[in-house]
N, C-alpha and C positions, 0 to 999 in steps of 0.2 A: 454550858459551853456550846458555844454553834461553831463548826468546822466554815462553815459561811465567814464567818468574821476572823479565821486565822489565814494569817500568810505563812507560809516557809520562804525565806529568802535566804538562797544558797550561795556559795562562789562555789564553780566547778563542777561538771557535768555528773552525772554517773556513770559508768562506763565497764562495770563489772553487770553480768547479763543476772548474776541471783539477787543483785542487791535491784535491779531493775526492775528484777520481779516482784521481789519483797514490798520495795515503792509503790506499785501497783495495787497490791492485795490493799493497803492500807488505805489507798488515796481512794479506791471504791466504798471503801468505809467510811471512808468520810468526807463525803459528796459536799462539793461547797469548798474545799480547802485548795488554797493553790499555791503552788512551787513557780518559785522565778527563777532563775538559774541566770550567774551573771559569771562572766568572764573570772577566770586568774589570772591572780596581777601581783603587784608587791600590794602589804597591807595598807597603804594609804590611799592609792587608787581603787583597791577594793571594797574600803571605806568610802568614796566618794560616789561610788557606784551604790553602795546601798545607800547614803543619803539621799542619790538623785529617785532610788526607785521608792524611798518608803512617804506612804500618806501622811497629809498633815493629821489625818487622825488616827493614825495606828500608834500604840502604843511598841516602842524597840525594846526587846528582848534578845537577849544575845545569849548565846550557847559559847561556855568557857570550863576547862576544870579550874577558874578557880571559883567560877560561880556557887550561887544555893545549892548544897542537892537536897531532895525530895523523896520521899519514899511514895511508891505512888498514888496513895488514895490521897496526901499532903500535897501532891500538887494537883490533884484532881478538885480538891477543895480550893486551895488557893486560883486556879482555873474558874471554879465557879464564883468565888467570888469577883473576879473580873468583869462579871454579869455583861454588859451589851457593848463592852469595849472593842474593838477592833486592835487583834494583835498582829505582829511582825517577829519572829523567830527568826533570827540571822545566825547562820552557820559558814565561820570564813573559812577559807584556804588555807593550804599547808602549813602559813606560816605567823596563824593565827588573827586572831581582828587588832586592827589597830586602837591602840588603848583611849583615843578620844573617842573614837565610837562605842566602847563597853563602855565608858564612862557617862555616855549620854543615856545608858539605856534604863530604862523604868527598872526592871531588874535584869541580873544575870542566871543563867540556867544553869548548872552541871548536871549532866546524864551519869558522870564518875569523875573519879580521881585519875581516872586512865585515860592514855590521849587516844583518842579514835581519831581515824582517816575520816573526811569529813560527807564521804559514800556512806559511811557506817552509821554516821551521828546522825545523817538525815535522818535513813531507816529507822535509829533506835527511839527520833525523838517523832517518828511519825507513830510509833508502836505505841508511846507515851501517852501521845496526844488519843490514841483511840481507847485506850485503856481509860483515862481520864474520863474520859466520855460516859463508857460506858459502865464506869463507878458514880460517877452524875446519875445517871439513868436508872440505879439499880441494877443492871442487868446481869448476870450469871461469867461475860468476861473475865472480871477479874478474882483471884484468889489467894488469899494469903497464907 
């Protein structure tokens, strides 16, 4: 997994200063990963907003409870197996992603069966993604 090759594409700014910080610690983690941050809107504008922003070759990933979940070293695998793909993580707004755009996506993500504010899902799904990582890596990160 290269953090190079992941997008985060968000609706809606963060605006709570601990999840601010929290986004921080992680994004120094994983040097190479970049957050877009696109307007709130109703779901179909905010669907067309993340079509105009995603690359012809990023693979869409959308973050849903009713997506896959994962336990993490499961999507740390399924992560590596994506080998040099360019991914796009989309996390919509309050009032969810518009169902043609889950529908377009390569797969769906769930972090839970619980609805997080989509402040929180960033966080949880940047926490994922470094854990991921660093279950890739070997490294002493993660524990079950």
């Amino acid at each position: 997994m290269n953090p190079g090759r992941i997008r985060i594409i968000a609706v809606g700014k963060v605006r709570k200063g601990w999840v601010r910080e929290g986004v921080e610690v992680y994004r120094r983690r994983l040097p190479g990963l970049t957050i877009v941050e696109l307007k709130d809107s109703d779901p179909a504008r905010e669907a067309q907003a993340v079509r105009a922003e995603l690359r012809s070759d990023e693979q869409l990933i959308t973050l849903s409870e009713e997506g896959r979940p994962f336990r993490s070293v499961e999507l740390a695998a399924h992560l590596g197996h994506c080998g040099s793909d360019r991914l796009a993580f989309v996390i919509g707004g309050a009032d969810g992603l518009d169902p043609a755009l889950r529908a377009r996506a390569r797969w769906q993500l769930s972090l839970s069966a619980l609805t997080f504010p989509h402040e929180l899902a960033r966080l949880l799904l940047l926490e994922q993604l470094y854990r991921a990582q660093t279950i890739l890596q070997g490294g002493p990160y993660h524990r079950e």
